[in-house]
C-alpha positions in Angstrom: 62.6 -28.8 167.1 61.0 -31.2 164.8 63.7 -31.6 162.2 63.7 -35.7 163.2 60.0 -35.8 163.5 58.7 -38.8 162.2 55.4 -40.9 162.2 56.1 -43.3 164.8 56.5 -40.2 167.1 52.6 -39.4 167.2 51.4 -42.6 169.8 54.3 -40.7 172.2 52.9 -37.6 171.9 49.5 -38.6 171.6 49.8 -40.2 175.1 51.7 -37.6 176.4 49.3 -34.8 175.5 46.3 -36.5 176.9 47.9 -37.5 180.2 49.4 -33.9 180.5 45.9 -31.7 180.0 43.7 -34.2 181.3 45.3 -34.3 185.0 44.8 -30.7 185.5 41.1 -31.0 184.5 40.1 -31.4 188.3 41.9 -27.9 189.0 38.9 -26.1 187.2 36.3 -28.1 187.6 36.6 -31.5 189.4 32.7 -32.5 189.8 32.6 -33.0 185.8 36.5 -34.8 186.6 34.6 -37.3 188.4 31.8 -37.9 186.5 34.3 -38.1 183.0 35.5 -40.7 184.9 31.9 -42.4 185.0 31.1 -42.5 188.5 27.7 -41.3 189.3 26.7 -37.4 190.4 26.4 -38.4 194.3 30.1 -39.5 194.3 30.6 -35.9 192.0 28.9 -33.6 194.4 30.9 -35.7 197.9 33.3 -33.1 198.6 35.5 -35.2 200.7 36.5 -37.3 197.2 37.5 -33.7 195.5 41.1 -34.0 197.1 41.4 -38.0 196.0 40.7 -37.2 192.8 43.1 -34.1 192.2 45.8 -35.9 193.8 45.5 -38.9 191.5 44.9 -36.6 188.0 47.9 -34.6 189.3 50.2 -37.6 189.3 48.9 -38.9 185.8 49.8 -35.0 184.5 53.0 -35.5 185.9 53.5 -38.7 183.6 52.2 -37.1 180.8 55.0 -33.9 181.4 58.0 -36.5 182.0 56.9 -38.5 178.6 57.0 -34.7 177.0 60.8 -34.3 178.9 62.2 -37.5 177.3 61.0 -36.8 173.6 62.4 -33.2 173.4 65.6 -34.6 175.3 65.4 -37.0 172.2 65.9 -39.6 175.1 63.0 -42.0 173.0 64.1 -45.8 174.5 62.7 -43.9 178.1 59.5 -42.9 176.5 59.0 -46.1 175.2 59.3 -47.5 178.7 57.0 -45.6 179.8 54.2 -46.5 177.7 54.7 -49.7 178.2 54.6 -50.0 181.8 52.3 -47.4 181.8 49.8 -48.8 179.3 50.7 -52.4 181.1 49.5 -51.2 184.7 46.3 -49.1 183.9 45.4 -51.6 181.2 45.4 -54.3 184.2 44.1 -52.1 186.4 41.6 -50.9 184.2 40.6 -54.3 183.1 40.2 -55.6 187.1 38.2 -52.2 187.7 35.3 -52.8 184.8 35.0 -56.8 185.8 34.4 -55.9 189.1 
């Protein structure tokens, strides 16, 4: 499975590893989900924002398992993509989101 391992293979996985694991966090416990995300304890404890923020986790783990499909298809260009529309968007969105 990793006879064509190489260095340049870690950011892939890497990214795909976080993504994966940390959009199921909010399945077992998504008050700390919330507040890892570093809104405060009276957004965490608002019930009605529970189902906002498994939906959006469950999407990113859904990246995160597609980036996992194209390295062990050995499909690497699609990866690649990825990560860099990926890291494009949420680094905009991201950015616009601690200005504001």
């Amino acid at each position: 499975m990793f006879d064509d391992f190489s260095l340049r293979h870690i950011p892939t996985l890497l990214v795909a590893t976080t993504t994966t694991f940390q959009g199921l966090m909010p399945f077992w416990n998504v008050e700390y989900a919330i507040e890892e995300l570093g809104l405060p304890k009276r957004i965490a404890v608002f019930k009605e924002a529970h189902p906002v923020k498994i939906f959006s986790l469950a999407r990113l783990s859904i990246l995160g398992a597609l980036m996992f499909m194209f390295y062990f298809q050995k499909t690497l260009p699609e990866a690649d993509i990825m990560m860099v529309f990926m890291g494009t968007y949420l680094g905009v969105v991201e950015s616009y989101v601690c200005w504001r």
